[in-house]
N, C-alpha and C positions, 0 to 999 in steps of 0.2 A: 316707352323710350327710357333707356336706364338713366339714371344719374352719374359725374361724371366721379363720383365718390363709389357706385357700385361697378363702375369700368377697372376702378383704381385700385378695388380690391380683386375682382376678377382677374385681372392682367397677375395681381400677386400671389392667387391661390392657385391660376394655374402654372406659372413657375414653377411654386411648392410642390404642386403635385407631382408633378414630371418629375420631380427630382426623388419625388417619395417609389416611383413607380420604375426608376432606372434600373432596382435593387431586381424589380420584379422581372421584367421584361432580358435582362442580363443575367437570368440568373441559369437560362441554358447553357449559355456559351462556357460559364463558371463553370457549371458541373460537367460540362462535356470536358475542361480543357485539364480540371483537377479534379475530376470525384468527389461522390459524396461526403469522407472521411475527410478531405483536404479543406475541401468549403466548410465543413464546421471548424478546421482550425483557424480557418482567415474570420468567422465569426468569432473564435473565443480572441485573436490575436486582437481586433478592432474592437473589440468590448472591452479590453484592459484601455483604451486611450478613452473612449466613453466614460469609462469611469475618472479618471484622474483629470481629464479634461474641465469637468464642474469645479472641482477644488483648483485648479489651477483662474479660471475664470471669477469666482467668486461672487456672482452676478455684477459686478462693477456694470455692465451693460445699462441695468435697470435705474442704475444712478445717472449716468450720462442720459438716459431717456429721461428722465427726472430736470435733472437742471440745466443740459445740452438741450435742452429744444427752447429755453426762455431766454438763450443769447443772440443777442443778434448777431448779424457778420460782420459791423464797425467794432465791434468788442474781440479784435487780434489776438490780444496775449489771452482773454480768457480762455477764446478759441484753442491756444495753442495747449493750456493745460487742461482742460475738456479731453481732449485728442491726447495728448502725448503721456499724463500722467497716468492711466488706467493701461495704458498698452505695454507702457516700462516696469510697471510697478507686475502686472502679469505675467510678464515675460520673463521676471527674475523667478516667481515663484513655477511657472512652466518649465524650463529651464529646470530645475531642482527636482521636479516630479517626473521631468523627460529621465534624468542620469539616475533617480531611483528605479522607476523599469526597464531601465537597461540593465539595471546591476542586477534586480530582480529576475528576467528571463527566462535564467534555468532554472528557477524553482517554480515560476509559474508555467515552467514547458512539463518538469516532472508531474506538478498537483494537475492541470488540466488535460495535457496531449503526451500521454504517456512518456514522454522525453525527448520529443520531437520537435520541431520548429524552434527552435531557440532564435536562431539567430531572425527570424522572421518577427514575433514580439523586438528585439532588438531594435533592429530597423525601422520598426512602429512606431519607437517611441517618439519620436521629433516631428511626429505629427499631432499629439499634444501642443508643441508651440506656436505650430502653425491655426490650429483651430482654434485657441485662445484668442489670438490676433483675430485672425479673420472674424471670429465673431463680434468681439467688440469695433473694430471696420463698419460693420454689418452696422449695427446700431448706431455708430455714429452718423451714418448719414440717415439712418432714419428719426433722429432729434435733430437734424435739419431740415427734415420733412423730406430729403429724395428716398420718395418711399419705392420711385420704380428700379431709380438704378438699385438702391440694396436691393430689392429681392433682386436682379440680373448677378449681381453681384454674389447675393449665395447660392444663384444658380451653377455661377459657373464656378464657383467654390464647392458645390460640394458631389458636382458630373464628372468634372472636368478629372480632378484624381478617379474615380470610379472606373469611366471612359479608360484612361490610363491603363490602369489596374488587370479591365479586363482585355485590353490590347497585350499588356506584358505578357500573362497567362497564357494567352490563345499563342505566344509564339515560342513563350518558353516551357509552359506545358507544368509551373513548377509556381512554387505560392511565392519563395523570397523573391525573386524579381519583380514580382506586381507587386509585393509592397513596397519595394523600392522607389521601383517608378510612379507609385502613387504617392510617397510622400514628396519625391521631389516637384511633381506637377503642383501638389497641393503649396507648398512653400512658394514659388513659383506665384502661383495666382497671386496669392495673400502678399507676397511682398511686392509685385505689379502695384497692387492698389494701393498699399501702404505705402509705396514711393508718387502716387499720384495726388494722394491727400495729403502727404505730407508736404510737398511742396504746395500744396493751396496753404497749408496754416502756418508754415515756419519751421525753422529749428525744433530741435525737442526739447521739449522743456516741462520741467517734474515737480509737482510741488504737493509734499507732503500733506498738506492740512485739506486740499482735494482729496485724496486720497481718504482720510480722516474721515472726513464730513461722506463721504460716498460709503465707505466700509457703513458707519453708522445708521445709512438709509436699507443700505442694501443685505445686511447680513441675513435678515427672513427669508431674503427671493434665493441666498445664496446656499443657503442650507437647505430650501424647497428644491431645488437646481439641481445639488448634491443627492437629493433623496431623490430626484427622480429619476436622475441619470443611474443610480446603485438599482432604484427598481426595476428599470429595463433591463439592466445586465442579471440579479438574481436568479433566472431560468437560467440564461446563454451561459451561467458559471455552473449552475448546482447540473443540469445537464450533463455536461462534459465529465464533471468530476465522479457522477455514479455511474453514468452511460456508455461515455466516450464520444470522440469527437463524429461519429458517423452518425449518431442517434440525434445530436448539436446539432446537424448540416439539414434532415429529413425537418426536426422540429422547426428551426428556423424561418423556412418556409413558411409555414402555416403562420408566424408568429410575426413577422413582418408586414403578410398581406393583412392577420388582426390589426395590428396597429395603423396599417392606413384606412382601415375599416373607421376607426376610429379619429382618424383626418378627416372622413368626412362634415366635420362639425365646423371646420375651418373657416370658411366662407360664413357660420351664422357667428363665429368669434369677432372675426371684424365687424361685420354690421351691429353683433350686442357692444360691441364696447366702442363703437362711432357714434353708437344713439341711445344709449342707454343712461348714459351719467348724464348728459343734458336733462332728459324725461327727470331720471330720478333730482339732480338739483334744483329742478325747478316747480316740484312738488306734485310733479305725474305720477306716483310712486304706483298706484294703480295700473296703469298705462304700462308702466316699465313690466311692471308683475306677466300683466295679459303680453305683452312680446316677446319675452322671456320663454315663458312658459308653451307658445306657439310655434319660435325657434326651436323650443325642444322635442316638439311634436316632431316637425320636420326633423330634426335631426334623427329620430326613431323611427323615421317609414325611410330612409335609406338605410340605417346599421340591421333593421329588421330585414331587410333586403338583402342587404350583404351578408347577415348570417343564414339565411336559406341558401344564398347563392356558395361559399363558403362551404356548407356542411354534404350537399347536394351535389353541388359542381365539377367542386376541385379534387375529391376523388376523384370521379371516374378521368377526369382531366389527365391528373397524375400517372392514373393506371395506362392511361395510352400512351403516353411522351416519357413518365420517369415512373416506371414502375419499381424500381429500386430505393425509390422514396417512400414509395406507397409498403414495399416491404419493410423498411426502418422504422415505418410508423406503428404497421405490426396490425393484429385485428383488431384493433380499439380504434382505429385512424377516423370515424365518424365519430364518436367521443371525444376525441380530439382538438377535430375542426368545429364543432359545437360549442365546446368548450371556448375555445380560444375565438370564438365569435362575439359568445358575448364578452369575452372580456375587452372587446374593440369597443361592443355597445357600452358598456359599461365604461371603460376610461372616459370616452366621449362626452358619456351624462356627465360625468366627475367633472373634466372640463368645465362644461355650461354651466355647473352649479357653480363653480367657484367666482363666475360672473355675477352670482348671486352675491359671492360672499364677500366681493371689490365692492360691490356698491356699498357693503351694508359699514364698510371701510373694516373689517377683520381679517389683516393680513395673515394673522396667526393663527383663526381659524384654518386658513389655507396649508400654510405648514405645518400644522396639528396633523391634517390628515394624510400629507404627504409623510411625515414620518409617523401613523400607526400603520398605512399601508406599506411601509415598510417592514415595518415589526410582526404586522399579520403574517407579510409574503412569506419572509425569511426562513423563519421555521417551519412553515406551512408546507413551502415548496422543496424545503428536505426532508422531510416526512412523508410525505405522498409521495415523490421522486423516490424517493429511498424503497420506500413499502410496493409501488405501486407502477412506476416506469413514465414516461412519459405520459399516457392518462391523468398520472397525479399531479406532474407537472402545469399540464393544462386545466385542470380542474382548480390548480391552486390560484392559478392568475385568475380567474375566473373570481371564483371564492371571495378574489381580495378584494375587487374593484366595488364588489357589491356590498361587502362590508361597510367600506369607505362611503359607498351611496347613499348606505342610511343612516349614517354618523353625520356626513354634513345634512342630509334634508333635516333631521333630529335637532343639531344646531343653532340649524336657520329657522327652524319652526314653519317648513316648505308644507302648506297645506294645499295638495293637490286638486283643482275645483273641479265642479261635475263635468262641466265638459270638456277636461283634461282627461277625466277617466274614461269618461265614453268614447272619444277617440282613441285612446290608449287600447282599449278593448278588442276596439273596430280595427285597428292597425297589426295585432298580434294574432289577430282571425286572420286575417288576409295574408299575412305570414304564414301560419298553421297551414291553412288551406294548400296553399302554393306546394308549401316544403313536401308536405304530402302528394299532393300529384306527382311535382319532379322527380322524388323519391322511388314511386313504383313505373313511369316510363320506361321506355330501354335508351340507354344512352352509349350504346356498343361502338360508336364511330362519333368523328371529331363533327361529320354535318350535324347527325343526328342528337349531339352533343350541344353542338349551337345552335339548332332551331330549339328546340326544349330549352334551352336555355332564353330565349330571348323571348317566346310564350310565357315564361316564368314572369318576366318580369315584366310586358306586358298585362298580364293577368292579376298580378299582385298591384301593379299603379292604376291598373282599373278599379280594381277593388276597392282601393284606398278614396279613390275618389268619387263614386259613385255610394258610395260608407258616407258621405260629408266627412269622414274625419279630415282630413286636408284637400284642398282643394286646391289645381292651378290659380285659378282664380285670387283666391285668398291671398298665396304668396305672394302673386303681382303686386296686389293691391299691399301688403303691407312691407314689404322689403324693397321692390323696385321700381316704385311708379314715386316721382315728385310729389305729388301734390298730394297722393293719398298716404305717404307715409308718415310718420311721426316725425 
């Protein structure tokens, strides 16, 4: 029987997901209604607000996480500046980074989409202030602990424009109207809620030295924030600029599905960070180590999964429904999705280790490594892109996560123990094995396609578990049973 702690996180991972998989499942009707060429421009258009969005937010979020969840609700006015000061104080600088890429536009339509979509970046930009908001929204109610309405709440913050977006397309056949109607739905949403919390706390009301005191906590999370938001966009920009936007639209793809590749960790982040700092405050430090460390097992016989499935799959996938993708990826396209598999597995580990690196309380370890993998990608991924075409590109994302992985284990002095390895082994056999069978089958039709497909991964979760490396079993007993958990 689950706990009402692993219901609470479920209900919230699968939200997330759905909203991580909208991208996926919408992404025919996109290329059907704009073309390959068109969809990489609405990725480079929506990567300029990604970026400018973290500088506009500042992590301010992490601070109201911080001292918003130790107010009660008879505490009104603190309430009121909790809520109002982080939202005005962001708004002004949103707002000021909104009317820079506006003015900006046609010089990022000349350097990315040969001269093209001006006015579509344009229109983009005032969704900057709307994501500011809505995020900090988002976290305000979860330092009051309604942890389900936020996630509903960024569910339907961040569908609801997309939905939008791809109803606009499908009728007008053209990119500025969906992003039109996608910033207006999103502004929309954000100020709904913002007009319904606000009247729970009051007036608005601003007060500096919050501010102050928040900036002070928060500028590591906000420069980590900043550096990771820059690192997602560094492909979706160096792409475009040696490529063009068509080579953008095919890469993307693959680059998206890595990164939810890499979501699958999500569900063991809640659970390490709901039972991990109890164990580790109260001198289980061993204990935490052994969950930690069995988390990340499980975390590795899914991303090991997803990248056979990924490197195997989604070709021949492609080649029947978008063969026009599968040609922009060119004969390297198995290089590719290999590539950018492990870099799902690899962010993922990065992830769980920096759970490592909360406990050990070294925030700066954490943005250490978020800005060297920056510094690695940067140059990396114009060099290979430059030299080498998309290949390079996905090689380099790759290249960099794993850099990163052995800089913090190195840090943390992460000594891997034997039955860490022996499962590790046993799990990338069972991988090998798989990829190989599905590899030489025939996959010439969609049935054919999906039974070899689902043998795949039947055969790989047999494997895993009759290996002892993970076992159903196990999991039960250490993640979702009462009584046998920590």
């Amino acid at each position: 029987m689950l706990t009402k702690k692993a219901t609470d996180s479920l209900a919230i991972v699968v939200l997330s997901w759905t909203n991580r998989l909208k991208g996926i499942f919408l992404i025919p009707i996109i290329l059907h209604a704009l073309g390959l060429a068109t969809y990489g421009a609405y990725v480079q258009v929506t990567t300029n607000v990604l970026i400018l969005t973290g500088f506009a937010q500042l992590a301010l979020g992490q601070a109201v996480l911080r001292y918003g969840s130790s107010v009660d609700e008879h505490e009104t006015e603190r309430l009121r500046e909790i809520f109002w000061s982080p939202i005005i104080f962001s708004t002004i600088i949103a707002l000021a980074l909104c009317t820079t890429l506006f003015l900006a536009a046609g010089t990022l339509s000349h350097l990315f989409l040969g001269g093209k979509f001006k006015l579509a970046i344009a229109v983009a930009a005032p969704l900057i202030v709307s994501e500011s908001i809505g995020s900090l929204l988002q976290i305000y109610l979860n330092s009051r602990r309604r942890l389900k309405q936020a996630a509903f709440f960024r569910f339907l913050k961040d569908i609801l424009p997309y939905l939008a977006f791809a109803a606009a397309i499908y009728v007008w056949r053209t990119l500025t109207p969906g992003i039109v109607v996608m910033t207006a739905t999103s502004w929309t949403v954000v100020a709904v809620m913002c007009l319904i919390l606000g009247l729970e706390v009051g007036r608005p009301r601003f007060n500096w030295r919050v501010i102050r005191t928040y900036l002070r906590f928060s500028w590591p999370f906000a420069a980590m924030a900043i550096t990771e938001g820059n690192l997602a966009a560094v492909p979706r920009l160096v792409v475009p600029y040696f490529l063009g936007a068509r080579a953008l639209g095919a890469f993307n793809i693959a680059y998206v599905l890595a990164r939810f590749l890499a979501a699958t960790d999500e569900p063991l982040l809640v659970y390490l960070n709901s039972h991990l700092p109890r164990l580790w405050d109260t001198g289980s430090r061993a204990r935490a180590a052994f969950v930690w460390e069995r988390c990340e097992l499980y975390f590795l016989v899914l991303a090991c999964l997803g990248v056979v499935m990924l490197a195997d799959v989604l070709g021949p996938l492609l080649q029947l429904w978008f063969p026009q993708i599968v040609l922009a990826l060119g004969q390297h396209m198995l290089l590719i999705l290999t590539a950018l598999g492990i870099f799902g597995l690899g962010y993922g580990l990065n992830e769980l280790t920096w759970v490592a690196a909360r406990l050990e309380e070294r925030p700066l370890l954490i943005l250490g490594s978020s800005v060297t993998a920056l510094a690695v990608d940067v140059p990396l991924t114009l060099l290979l892109t430059h030299s080498y075409g998309l290949p390079g590109a996905a090689v380099a994302q790759a290249v960099t996560v794993v850099i990163v992985q052995m800089l913090l284990r190195k840090a943390l002095a992460l000594r891997p123990s034997g039955d860490f390895l022996s499962a590790f082994v046993k799990i990338v056999t069972a991988g090998t094995f798989t990829a190989a069978v599905l590899a030489i089958v025939p996959k010439n039709g969609l049935l054919t396609l999906a039974f070899w497909s689902m043998a795949a991964v039947a055969t790989f979760g047999l494997l895993v578990h009759l290996s002892r490396a993970v076992t159903v079993g196990e999991i039960s007993t250490l993640i979702l049973r009462r009584k046998e958990s920590p």
